[in-house]
N, C-alpha and C positions, 0 to 999 in steps of 0.2 A: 504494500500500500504506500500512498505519497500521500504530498497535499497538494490541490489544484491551483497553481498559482493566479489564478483567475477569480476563481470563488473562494475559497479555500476550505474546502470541503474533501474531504479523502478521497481516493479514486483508486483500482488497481493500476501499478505500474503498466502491465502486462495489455492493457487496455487501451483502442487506438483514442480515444477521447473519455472526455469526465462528463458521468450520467448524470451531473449535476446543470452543467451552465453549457454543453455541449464541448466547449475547447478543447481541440486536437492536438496530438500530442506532436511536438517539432523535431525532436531531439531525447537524446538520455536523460534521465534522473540526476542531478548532481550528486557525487560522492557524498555521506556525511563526515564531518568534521572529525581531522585526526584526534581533537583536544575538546573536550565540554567542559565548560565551566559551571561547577554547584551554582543553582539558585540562591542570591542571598536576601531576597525579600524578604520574607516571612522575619528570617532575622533581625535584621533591621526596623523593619518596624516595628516589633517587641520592644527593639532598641529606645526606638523612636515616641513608644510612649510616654515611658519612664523618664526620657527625657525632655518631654515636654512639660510635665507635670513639674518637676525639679527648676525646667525657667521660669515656668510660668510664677510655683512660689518666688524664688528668688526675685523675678524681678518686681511682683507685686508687693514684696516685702520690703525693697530698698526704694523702692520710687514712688510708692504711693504715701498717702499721707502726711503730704508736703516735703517726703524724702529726707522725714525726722532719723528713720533709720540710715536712712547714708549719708547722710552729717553726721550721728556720732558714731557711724564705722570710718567715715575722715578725722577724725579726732581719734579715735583710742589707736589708726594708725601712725599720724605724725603728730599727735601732740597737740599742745596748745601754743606751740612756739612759729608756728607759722603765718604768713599773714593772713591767707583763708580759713584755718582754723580759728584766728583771732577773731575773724569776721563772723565766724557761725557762731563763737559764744557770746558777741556782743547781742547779736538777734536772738539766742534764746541759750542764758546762761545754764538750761538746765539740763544740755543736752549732753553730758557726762554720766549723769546718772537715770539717763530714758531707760526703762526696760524694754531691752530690743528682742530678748527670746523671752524672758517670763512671763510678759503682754504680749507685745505689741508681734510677734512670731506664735504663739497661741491662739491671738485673736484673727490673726489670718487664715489660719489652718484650721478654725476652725469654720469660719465663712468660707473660705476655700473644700472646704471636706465634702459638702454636699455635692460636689461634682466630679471630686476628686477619689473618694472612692469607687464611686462605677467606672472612671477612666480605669483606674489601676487596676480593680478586677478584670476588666476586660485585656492588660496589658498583660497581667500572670495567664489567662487563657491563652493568648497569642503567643506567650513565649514558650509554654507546654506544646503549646502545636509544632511552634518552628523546631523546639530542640526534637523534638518525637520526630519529623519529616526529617532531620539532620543523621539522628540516630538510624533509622529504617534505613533511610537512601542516601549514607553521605554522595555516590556518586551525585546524585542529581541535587541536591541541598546542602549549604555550607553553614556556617554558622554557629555550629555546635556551641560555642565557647561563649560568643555573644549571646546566644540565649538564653543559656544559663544564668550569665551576671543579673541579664535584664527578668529574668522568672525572680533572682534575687530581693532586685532593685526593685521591683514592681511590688513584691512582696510586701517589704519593708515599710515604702512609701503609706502600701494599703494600710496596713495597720499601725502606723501612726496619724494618720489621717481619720480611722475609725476608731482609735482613741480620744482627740481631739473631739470628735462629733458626739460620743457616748456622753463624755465627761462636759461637755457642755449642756444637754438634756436638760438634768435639772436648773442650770442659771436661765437658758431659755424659755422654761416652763414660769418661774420667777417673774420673769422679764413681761412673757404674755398676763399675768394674775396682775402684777403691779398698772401695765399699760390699763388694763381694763377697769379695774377701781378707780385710777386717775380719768379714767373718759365718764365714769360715771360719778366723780364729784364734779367735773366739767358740767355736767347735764344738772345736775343738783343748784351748783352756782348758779347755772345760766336760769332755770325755772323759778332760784330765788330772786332774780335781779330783774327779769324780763315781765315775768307773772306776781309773784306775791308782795315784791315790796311794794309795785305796781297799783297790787291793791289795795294796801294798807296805805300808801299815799293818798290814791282816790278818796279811800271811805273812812279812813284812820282803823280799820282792823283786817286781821289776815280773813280769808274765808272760811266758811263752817268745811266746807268740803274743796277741792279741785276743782271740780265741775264747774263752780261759782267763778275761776277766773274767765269763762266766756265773758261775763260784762264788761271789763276791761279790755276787750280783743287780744285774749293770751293762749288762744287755744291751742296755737304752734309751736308754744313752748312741751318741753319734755315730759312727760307721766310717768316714763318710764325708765330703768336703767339699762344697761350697755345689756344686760342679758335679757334685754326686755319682759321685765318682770315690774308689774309700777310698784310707784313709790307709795309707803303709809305714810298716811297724813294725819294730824295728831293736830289743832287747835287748840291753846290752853292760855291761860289767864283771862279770866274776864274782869275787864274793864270796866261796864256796863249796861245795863237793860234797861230797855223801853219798851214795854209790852213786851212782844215776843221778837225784840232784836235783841242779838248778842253782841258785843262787841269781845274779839282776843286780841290781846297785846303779844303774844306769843306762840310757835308753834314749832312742832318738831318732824320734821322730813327725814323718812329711814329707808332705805335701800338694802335686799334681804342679804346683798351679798354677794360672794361667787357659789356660796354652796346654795343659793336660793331659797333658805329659810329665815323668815323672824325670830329674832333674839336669840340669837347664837354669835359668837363671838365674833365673827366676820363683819357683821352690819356696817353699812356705812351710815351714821347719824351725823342729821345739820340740827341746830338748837337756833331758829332766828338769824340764818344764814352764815352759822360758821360751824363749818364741821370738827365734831368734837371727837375725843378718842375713845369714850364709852358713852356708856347711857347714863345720864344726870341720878334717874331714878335710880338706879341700881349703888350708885356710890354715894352715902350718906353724906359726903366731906363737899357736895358741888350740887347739895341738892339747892341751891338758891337760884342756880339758872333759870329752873323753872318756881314760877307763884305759887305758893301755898293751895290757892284759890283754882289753879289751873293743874292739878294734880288728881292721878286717879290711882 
């Protein structure tokens, strides 16, 4: 069998043309080559993962972040005796003691991880293949050696990479509980400042309920918090009555939380729009927040 220099599609030698594209045959077969050279693909790119990942940190690690890290990898190389290095610690004298691997190399790898360990599992697959093709057929595949380092290197990278990512988990989880309380005393703020002062300006008292700030055109303000669960609303001190008006001088706005229940230790409470770290009620020592009169 050949290949049909035309289509290139097998054909017998033996055959006056290729049952493929019809082209007739002019001449002999050329010779095959006294000399093959092993494939070094496969290797190479194995190669070529591993060492993608490795610039890719390095160079995000020295050049990003206004290139705090390679200012003070210029300084702890030449010193402070130079005029450039003079220059970097006049603009930020504190670039001697930056944490360049216990931060600021941490905090890259570990933003970097999410991407970084499926490259590199996929760079230890590739290089199992290459050395295995290497192994089987070194005639037709070279690389052995190469593949090996990079099944290594690929290795290693993965699992410091999926260290990084494990061991961040909980600060991340942290991170999301913290953002979310903050969006929902955001929403708290905003419902005390936009609706209820709103109303106690208008009428000089908070409302009996929520509902009630429709009269002030407040109904766009927030009810509820970031888990959307609304808010209790609590009216207390009274001021004064006239027939069956009530007037409150005071009120308390409670948010169940992230675990989503009332009076559990997570709540988030505003006392008259400022958010407090417990319940007034609960601590006899701050019970004056709230009036005597407005107490249940």
């Amino acid at each position: 069998m050949m290949i049909c220099p035309c289509c290139g599609q097998e054909r017998e030698i033996s055959g006056p043309e290729c049952a493929s594209c019809g082209a007739r045959q002019v001449g002999e077969p050329l010779a095959p080559p006294d000399v093959v050279m092993p494939k070094m693909g496969p290797a190479f790119a194995a190669f070529g993962i591993a060492a993608v990942v490795v610039v890719t940190f390095l160079a995000a690690w020295i050049f990003s972040n206004d290139m705090k890290v390679g200012r003070a990898f210029l300084i702890y190389a030449f010193g402070d005796g130079t005029k450039l290095t003079q220059s970097l610690l006049q603009g930020d004298p504190r670039l001697p003691f930056y944490r360049i691997f216990n931060y600021d190399a941490y905090r890259l790898a570990t933003i970097l991880s999410w991407g970084a360990v499926p490259v590199t599992a996929f760079g230890i697959w590739l290089a199992r293949r290459a050395g295995r093709l290497a192994a089987d057929n070194p005639a037709g595949f070279g690389g052995l050696r190469i593949s090996r380092f990079s099944m290594i290197a690929s290795t290693a990278l993965c699992v410091v990479f999926s260290i990084a990512l494990i061991s961040s988990i909980p600060n991340t989880i942290t991170r999301g509980r913290l953002k979310r309380e903050a969006a929902t005393r955001a929403m708290m703020y905003e419902l005390h400042q936009r609706a209820l002062q709103k109303y106690y300006n208008e009428y000089g008292s908070y409302p009996q309920e929520l509902t009630d700030l429709g009269r002030v055109n407040a109904e766009a303000s927030p009810r509820s918090d970031y888990w959307e669960r609304n808010f209790s609303y609590l009216p207390v001190g009274v001021i004064a009555s006239k027939g069956s008006a009530i007037s409150f001088s005071n009120y308390k706005l409670v948010s169940a939380g992230p675990d989503q229940k009332f009076d559990t230790e997570d709540d988030i409470i505003m006392i008259d729009g400022v958010i407090v770290d417990r319940d007034p009620e609960s601590d006899p020592q701050n019970t004056s927040l709230i009036p005597e009169k407005g107490r249940r």
